[in-house]
N, C-alpha and C positions, 0 to 999 in steps of 0.2 A: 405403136398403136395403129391397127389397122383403121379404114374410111368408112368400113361399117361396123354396125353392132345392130345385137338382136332385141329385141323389146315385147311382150305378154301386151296383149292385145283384147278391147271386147268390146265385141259388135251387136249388135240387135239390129234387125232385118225385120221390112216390113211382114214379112210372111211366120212373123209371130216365135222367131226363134235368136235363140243366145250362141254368137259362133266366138271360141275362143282360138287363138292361136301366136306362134310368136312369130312377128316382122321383122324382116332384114329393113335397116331402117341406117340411113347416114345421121357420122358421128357429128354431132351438133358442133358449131363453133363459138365458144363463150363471147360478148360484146364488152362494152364499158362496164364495167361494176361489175360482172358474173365470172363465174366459174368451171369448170368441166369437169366433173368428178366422177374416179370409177367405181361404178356402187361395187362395193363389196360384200353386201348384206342389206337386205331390207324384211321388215315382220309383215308376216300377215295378220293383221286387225280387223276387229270384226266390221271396222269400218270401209275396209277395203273390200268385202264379200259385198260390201252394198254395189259397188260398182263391177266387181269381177264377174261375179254371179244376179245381183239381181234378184229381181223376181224371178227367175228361170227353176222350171222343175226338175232338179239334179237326177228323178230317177226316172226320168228317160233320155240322158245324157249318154252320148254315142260316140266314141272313140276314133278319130283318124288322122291321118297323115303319114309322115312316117316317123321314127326313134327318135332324131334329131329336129324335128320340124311336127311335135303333133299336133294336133287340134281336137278339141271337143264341141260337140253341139249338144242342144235343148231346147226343148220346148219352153215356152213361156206359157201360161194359161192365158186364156185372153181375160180375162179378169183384170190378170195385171199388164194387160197393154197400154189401155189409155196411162199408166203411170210413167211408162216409157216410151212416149212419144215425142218427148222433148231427142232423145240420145238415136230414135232410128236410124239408121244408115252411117251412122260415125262409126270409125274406127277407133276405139279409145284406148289412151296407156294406164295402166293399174300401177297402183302405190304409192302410198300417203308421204311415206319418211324411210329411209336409208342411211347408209353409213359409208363411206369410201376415203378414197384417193383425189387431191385435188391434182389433175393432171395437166391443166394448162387454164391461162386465166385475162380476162379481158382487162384494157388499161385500167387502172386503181387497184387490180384485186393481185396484181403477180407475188408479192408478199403470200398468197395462201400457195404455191404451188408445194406440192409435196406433202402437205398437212391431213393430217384425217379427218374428216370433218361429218359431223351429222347433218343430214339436209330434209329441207322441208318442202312442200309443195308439190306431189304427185308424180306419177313416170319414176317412180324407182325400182321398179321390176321391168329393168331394161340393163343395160352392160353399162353404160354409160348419161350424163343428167346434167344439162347444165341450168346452174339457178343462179339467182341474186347472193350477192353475198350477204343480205339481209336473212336468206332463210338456209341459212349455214352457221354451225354453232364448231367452233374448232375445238377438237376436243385434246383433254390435258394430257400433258405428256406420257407414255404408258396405257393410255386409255387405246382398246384396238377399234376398228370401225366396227366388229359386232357390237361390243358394247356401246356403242353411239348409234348406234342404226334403232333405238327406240328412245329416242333422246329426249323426241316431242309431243307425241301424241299419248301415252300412255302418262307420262311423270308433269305433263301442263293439265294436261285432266284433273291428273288427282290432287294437283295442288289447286285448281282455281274450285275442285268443290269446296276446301276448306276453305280459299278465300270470299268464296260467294258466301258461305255459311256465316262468315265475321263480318262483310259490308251488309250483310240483311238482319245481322242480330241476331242472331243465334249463339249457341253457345258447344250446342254437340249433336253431330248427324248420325243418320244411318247410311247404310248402303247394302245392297244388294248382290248377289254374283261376287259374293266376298270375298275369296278364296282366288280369284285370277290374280293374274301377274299387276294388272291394276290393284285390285283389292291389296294387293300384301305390300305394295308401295302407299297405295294412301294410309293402311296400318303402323307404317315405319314411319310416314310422315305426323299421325298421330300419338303415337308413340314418344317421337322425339318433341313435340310440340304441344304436350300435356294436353290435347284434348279428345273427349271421351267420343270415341266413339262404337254403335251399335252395328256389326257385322251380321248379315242374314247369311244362311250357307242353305245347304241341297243337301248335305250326308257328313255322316261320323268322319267322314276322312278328310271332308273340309274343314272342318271343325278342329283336327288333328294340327291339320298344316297351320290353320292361323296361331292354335294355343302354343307350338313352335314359336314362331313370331315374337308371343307376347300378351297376345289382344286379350284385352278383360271380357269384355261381352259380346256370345255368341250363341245366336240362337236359330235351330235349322228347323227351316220352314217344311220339313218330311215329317217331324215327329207329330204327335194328337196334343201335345203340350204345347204347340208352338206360339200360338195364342198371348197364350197366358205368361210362357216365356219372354214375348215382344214385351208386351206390358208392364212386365218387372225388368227388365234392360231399359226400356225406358223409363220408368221410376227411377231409376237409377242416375241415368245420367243428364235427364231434361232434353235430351235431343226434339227438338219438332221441325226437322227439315231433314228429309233422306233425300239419294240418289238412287235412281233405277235402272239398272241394267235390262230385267228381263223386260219392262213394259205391258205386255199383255198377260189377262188374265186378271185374279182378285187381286194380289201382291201388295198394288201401291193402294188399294179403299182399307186392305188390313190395318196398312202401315198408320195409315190416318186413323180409324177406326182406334187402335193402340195406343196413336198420342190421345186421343181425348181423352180414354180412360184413366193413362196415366197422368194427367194433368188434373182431371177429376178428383183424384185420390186425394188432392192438398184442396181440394175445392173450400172456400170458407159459404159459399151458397148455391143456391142450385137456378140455372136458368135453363128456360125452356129453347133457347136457342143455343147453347151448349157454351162450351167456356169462350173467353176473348182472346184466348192464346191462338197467334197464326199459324197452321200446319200446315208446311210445304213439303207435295212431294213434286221432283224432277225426275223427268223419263229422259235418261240420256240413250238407252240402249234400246234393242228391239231382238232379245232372245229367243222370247214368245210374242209370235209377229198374229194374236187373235189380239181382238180388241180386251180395251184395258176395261174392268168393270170398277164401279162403285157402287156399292151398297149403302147408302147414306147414314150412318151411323155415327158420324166427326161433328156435330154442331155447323155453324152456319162460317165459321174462319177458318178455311182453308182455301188450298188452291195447288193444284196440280198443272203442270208446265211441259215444256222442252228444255234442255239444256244441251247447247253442243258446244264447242272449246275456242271456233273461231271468231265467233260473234261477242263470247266470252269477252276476248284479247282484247278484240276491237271496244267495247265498250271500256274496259280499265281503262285504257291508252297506252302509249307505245313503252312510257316511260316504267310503270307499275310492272308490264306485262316483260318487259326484260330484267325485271328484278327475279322474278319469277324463271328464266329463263338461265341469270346467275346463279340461281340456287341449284337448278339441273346441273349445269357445270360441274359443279363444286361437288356433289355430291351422287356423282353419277354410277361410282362403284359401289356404292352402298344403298341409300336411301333408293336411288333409281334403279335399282341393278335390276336388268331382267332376264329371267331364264325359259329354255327352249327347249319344246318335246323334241323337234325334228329340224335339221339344216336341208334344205333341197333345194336341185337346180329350175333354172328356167322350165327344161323338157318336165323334170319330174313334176312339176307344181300344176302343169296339167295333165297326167295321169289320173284315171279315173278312181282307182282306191285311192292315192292322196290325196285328190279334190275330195272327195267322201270324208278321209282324217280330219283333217281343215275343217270343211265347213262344218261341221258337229257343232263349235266350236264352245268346243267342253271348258269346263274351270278348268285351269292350270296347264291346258295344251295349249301350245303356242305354236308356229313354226317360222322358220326363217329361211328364205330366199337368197340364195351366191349366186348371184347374174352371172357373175366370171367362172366360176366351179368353185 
């Protein structure tokens, strides 16, 4: 093991631009309790473009460096400056979660050397990551570090919406951006777990890949039906609490709009303040980064939120949230499994056509990062 390794970088500068690049950067030395692991793989989520990319506008992104060392720059609009004034002049490392090699390990942790292990906590779009053994999940015998390298953030997501949906009384959700690699694990998670849930999609093809899967109800929000299709999917299933991917736009006042009607339907009276049934939607995502509209058509009991996965955790408590984290374990080639349009290195992940693939970040494309090749 050499004393350096290289690590994907993003800067913002005061003079209004996004410079990416990758740093020759020493190999960290694990302490008490931690470990050094060699990422072998880490995803790109669309949570990690918040931080890679930013606000920065991709199409005036300018290509340099050289093959083995590029870099790209952008403009930001100053619109969205004041949002990025907290991160000006830092250097920052991208990536949420990965998978590797534990290759040396501080006193308590020597037991993991050699183990694959899925890791949590940022910097894994780098050669090497040392973390707590707290945010390292060892993965089961046969299991490789791709397969563990989206161990946490996609498969805790889509379990804590179902558990949020059960600690607030619900009984069956929706969701949005149905069709991702997300989407078709909370599918299997429902699926195996008898509860009903409504999938929103974008096209026939999405629609294709879920009914694969399994999923009973599926309704794409392109056709002139769509409407009326939400309305009987939710008659159907009583869901009045979705999750939202895309955020902006009508999407989530529809979705509202939907339950009341269909809660309407078994109405035994009519009030002018509309039924007493709560409809919650959650914007976990920001696809469509225009503001979110409502058209006030839901009665007077709803409510529309945020939802993100760490504040999630932190409220269960430590104990619930690693039950949660056993069940990733155990069911990681299956119910978790996720799959990838494209594998790329370090150099290639800034290239300016694969930055462009990437951030699309269409249903069902995904990519994956090999720090090492």
């Amino acid at each position: 093991m050499t004393d350096t390794m290289l690590q994907l970088r993003s800067l913002v500068t005061e003079a209004g631009t996004l410079e990416l690049s990758l740093a020759e950067m020493p190999v960290p030395v694990p302490g008490p309790g931690k470990i050094l692991v060699r990422v072998e793989a880490a995803p790109i989520n669309p949570s990690d473009l918040g931080l890679l990319i930013g606000a920065a506008d991709m199409a005036t992104a300018v290509a340099g460096g050289t093959a083995d060392r590029p870099t790209v720059t952008a403009n930001i609009p100053p619109a969205y400056m004041r949002a990025m004034a907290a991160r000006v002049g830092q250097s920052m490392p991208v990536g949420n979660e990965g998978g590797g090699t534990v290759t040396a390990a501080g006193a308590g942790a020597e037991h993991l050397i050699g183990k694959k292990v899925g890791i949590l906590g940022g910097a894994t779009y780098g050669q090497y990551r040392v973390v707590r053994i707290e945010d390292a999940m060892v993965l089961p015998d046969g299991v490789t570090a791709e397969q563990g390298a989206s161990c946490f953030v996609n498969p805790l997501t889509a379990l804590g919406m179902t558990e949020t949906m059960r600690r607030e009384g619900h009984t069956a959700l929706v969701h949005t951006a149905a069709a991702s690699n997300l989407g078709q694990m909370l599918n299997r998670i429902c699926i195996k777990d008898g509860i009903a849930l409504v999938n929103i999609v974008r096209s026939a093809e999405q629609t294709a890949t879920l009914k694969a899967l399994g999923a009973k109800h599926i309704v794409d929000s392109s056709q002139p039906s769509f409407m009326d299709d939400l309305v009987e999917a939710l008659a159907q299933t009583g869901a009045t609490i979705a999750f939202d991917a895309i955020g902006g736009g009508k999407l989530a006042g529809q979705i509202l709009t939907a339950m009341e009607i269909a809660i309407n339907k078994t109405a035994k009276e009519y009030s002018r303040y509309g039924s007493s049934v709560h409809k919650q939607v959650y914007i976990y995502g920001g696809l469509n980064m225009a503001p979110t509209e409502l058209s006030r058509g839901f009665g007077m009991i709803w409510s529309v939120g945020g939802w993100l996965l760490t504040p999630f955790l932190q409220k269960i408590g430590a104990e619930d949230a690693q039950k949660l984290r056993d069940r990733v374990a155990a069911e990681l080639t299956t119910t978790f499994a996720s799959h990838y349009t494209a594998r790329i290195s370090l150099a290639e992940a800034l290239s300016l056509p694969v930055i462009t693939a990437y951030n699309r970040r269409a249903t069902g494309e995904k990519y994956l990062i090999t720090p090492n090749g």
